[in-house]
C-alpha positions as CSV (number, residue, x, y, z in Angstrom):
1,X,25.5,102.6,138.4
2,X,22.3,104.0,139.5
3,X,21.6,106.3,142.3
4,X,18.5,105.4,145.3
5,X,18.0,106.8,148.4
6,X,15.8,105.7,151.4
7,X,12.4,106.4,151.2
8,X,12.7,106.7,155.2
9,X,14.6,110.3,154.2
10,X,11.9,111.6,151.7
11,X,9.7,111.6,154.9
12,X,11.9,113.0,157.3
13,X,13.0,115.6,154.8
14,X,9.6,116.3,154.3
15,X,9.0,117.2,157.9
16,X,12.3,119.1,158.3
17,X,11.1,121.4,155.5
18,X,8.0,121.7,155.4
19,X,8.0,121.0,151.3
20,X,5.3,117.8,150.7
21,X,6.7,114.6,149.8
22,X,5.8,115.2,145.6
23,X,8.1,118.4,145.7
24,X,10.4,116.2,147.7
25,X,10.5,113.6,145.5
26,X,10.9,116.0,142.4
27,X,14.1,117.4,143.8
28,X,15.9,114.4,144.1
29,X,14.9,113.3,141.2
30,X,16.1,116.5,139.4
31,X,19.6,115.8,141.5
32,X,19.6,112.5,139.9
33,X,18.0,109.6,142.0
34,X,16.2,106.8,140.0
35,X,14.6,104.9,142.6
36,X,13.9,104.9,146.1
37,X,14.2,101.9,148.8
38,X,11.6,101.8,151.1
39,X,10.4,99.4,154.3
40,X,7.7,97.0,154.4
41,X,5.7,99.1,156.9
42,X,6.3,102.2,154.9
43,X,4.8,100.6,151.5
44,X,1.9,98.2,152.9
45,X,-0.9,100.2,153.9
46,X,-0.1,102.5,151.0
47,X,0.7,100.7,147.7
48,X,-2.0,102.6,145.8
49,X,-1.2,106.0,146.7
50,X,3.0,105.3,145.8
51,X,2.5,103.4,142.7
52,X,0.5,107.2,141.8
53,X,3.2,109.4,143.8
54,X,6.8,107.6,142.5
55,X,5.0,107.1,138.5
56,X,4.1,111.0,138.3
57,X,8.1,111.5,139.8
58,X,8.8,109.0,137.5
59,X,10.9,107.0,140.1
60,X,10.9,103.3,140.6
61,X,11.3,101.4,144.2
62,X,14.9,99.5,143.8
63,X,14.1,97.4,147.1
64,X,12.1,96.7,149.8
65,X,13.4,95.7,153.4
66,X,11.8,94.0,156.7
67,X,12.7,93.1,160.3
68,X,11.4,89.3,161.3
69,X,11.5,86.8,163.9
70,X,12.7,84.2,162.1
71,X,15.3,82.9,165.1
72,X,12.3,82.2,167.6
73,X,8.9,83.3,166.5
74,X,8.5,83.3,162.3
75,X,9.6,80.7,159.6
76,X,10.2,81.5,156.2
77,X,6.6,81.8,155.1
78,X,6.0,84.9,157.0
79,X,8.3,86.4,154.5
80,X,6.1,85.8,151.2
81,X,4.4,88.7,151.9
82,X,7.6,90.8,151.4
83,X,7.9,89.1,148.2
84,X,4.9,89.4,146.5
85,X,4.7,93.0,147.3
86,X,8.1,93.4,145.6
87,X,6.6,91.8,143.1
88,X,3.5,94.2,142.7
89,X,5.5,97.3,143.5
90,X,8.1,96.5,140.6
91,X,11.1,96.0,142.5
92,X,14.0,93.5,142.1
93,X,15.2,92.9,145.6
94,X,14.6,92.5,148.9
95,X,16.5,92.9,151.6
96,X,15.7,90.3,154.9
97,X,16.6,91.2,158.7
98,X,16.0,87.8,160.2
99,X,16.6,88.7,163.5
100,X,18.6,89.4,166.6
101,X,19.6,86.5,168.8
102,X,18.7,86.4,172.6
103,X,21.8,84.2,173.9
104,X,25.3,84.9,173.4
105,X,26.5,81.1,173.5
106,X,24.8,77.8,173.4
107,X,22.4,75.3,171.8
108,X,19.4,77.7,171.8
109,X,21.7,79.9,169.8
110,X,22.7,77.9,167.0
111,X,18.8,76.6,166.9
112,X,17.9,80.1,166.3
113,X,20.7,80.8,163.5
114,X,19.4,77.4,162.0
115,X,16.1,78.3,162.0
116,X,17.4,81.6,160.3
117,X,19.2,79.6,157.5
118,X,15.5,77.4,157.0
119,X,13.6,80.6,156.6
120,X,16.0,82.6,153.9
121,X,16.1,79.1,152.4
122,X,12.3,78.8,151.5
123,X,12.8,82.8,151.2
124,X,14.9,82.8,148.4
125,X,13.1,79.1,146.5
126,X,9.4,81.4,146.6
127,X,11.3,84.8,145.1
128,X,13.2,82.5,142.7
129,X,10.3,82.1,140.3
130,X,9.1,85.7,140.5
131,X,12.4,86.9,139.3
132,X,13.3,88.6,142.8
133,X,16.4,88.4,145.1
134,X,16.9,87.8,148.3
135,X,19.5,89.9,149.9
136,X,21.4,89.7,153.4
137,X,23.3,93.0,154.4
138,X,25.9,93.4,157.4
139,X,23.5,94.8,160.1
140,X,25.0,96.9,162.9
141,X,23.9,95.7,165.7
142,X,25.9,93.4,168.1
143,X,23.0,90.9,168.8
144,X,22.5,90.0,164.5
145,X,24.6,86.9,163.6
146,X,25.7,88.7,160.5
147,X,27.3,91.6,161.4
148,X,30.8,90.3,160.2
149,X,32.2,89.7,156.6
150,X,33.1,86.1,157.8
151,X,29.5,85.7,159.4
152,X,27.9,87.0,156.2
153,X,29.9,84.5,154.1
154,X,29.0,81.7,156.1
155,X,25.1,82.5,155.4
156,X,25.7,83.3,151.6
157,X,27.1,79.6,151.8
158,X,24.0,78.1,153.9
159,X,21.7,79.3,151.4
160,X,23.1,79.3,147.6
161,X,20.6,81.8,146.5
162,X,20.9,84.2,148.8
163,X,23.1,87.6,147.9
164,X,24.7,90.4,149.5
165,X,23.3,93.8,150.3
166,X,26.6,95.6,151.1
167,X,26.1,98.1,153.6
168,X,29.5,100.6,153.3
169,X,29.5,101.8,156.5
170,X,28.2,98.7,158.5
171,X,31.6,97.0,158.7
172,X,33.3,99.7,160.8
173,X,30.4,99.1,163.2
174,X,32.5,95.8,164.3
175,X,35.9,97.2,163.8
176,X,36.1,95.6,160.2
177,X,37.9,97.0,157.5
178,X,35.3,97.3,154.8
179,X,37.6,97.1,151.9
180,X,38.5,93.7,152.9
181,X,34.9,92.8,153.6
182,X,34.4,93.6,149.6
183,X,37.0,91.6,148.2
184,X,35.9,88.4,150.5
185,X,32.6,89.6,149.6
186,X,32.6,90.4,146.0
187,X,31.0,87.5,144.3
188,X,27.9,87.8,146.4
189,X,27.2,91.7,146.0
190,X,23.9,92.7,144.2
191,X,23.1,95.9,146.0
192,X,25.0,98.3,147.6
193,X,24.2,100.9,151.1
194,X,26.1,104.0,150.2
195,X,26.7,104.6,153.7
196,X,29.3,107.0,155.1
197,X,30.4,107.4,158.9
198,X,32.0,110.0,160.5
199,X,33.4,110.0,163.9
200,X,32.4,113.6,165.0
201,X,28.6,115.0,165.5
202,X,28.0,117.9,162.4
203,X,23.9,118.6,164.0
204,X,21.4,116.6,166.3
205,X,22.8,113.0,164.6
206,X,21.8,110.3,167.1
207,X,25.3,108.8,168.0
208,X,25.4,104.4,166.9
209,X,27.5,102.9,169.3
210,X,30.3,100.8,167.8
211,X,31.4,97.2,169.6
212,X,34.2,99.0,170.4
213,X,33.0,101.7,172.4
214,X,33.7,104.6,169.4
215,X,30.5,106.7,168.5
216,X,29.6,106.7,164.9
217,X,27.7,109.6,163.1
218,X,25.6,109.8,160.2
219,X,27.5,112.2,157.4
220,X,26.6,112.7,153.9
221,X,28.0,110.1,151.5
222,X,31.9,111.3,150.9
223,X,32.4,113.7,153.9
224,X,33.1,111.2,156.7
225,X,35.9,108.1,157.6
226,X,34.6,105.2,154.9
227,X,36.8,104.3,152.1
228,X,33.7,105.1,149.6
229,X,36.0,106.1,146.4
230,X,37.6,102.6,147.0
231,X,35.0,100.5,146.9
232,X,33.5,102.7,143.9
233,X,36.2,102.1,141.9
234,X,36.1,98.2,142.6
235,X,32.4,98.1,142.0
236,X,33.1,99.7,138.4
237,X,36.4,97.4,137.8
238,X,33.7,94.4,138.5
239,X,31.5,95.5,136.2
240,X,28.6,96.3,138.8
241,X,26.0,98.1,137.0
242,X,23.2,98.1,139.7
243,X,22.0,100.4,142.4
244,X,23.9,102.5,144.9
245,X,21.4,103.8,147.7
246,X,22.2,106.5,149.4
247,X,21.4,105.9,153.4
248,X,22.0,108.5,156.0
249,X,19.5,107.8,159.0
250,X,18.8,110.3,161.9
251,X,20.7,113.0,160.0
252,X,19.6,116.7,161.0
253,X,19.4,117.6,157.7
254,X,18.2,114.9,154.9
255,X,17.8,117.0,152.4
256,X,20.7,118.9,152.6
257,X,22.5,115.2,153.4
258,X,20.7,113.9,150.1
259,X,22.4,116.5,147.8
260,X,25.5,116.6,149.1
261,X,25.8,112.9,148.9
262,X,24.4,113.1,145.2
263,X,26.8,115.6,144.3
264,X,29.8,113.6,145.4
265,X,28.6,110.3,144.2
266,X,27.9,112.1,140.9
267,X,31.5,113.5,141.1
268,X,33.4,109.9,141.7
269,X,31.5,107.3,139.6
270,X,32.7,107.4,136.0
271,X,31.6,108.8,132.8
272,X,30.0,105.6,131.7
273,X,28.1,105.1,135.2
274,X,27.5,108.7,134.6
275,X,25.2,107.4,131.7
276,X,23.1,105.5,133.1
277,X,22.1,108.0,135.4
């Protein structure tokens, strides 16, 4: 398995520290991150200056995510441009927020969540050819229709080429267990959110809100309530082989977060994951 982290936490860590985002950069990598993921906006306006920044690092992009429309405002075109910078950037996945729904119940609900479905569908048939996957992960926020494993299943079944980002700590955002999410899951999984939650605040952590009331912290990977070592252990029994990015927004201390997250993940993936590190 190979280790990525946000490229959202090279910048913050940057700013926290004071150290530029090249001795940033060569830190991690020294710790042992591979790749980074970053965000459409954060890659855009700057694909020159990272292709020179991550190749003199000698780090790779492992994916690239963006926030649509796609429920009301965008079809699945406005998403080509996601691919085709994947595609010039280097990386292998992509990872599609379609959207947050403006009714609870209704008919202009399940238009919207069609209209969703239509747009990962033409999606994933324009990154098919280029040798890029669409991904979907379990986002944490009460108002996405695939916040649930059952909700994610349900769109992995609407569109057959579509696969699953799965986001550790994003399950216990909707009271879901997420070991049981991963084994209903399993077959879909592609890329993984190394994401750990802890119920207490350890600095200036922004709290995110759970359905159920409970406040949710960022912690570094290992240190907080997620059954991480479980779900590393399946991953390796399955044979996974393919990225585990380390994500930690809002946290006080990235680069602090960063090592300590690398250090345990280093610690509990085996010797032969250990290899390919």
């Amino acid at each position: 398995m190979k280790l990525s982290v946000c490229y959202n936490h090279i910048l913050l860590a940057s700013e926290q520290t004071g150290l530029s985002l090249s001795e940033v950069l060569k830190k991690v990598k020294n710790m042992g991150i591979q790749s980074v993921a970053c965000s459409y906006e954060e890659l855009k306006p700057y694909t020159r200056e990272m292709k020179v920044l991550l190749k003199a690092v000698e780090l790779e992009i492992s994916c690239i995510y963006k926030y649509f429309d796609f429920g009301y405002e965008e079809t699945g075109e406005a998403g080509y441009g996601l691919i085709d910078l994947a595609e010039h950037m280097g990386a292998k996945f992509v990872l599609v927020i379609p959207g947050l729904l403006k009714e609870e119940v209704g008919i202009k609900r399940e238009q919207a969540i069609k209209h969703m479905v239509e747009a990962l569908r033409l999606m994933c048939d324009y990154a098919k050819d280029k040798g890029i996957t669409v991904t979907l992960e379990d986002y944490d926020n009460v108002c996405a229709p695939y916040t649930t494993a059952k909700e994610i299943l349900w769109f992995m079944e609407q569109v057959p080429d579509l696969k699953h980002t799965f986001d550790t700590g994003n399950y216990r955002y909707r009271g879901e267990d997420e070991i049981e999410a991963f084994e209903l899951l399993k077959d879909y999984i592609v890329y993984v959110h190394v994401k750990d939650r802890s119920t207490a605040m350890k600095g200036e952590e922004v709290a995110k809100i759970a359905a159920d009331g409970t406040a949710l912290f960022s912690t570094p990977v290992g240190s907080g309530v997620i059954k991480i070592k479980e779900i590393l252990d399946k991953l390796e029994f399955m044979g996974y082989d393919g990225t585990l990015n380390i994500e930690h927004f809002d946290a006080s201390n990235q680069l602090e977060y960063i090592e300590q997250s690398i250090r345990w993940l280093l610690k509990n993936i085996s010797t032969n994951s250990e290899k390919n590190i």
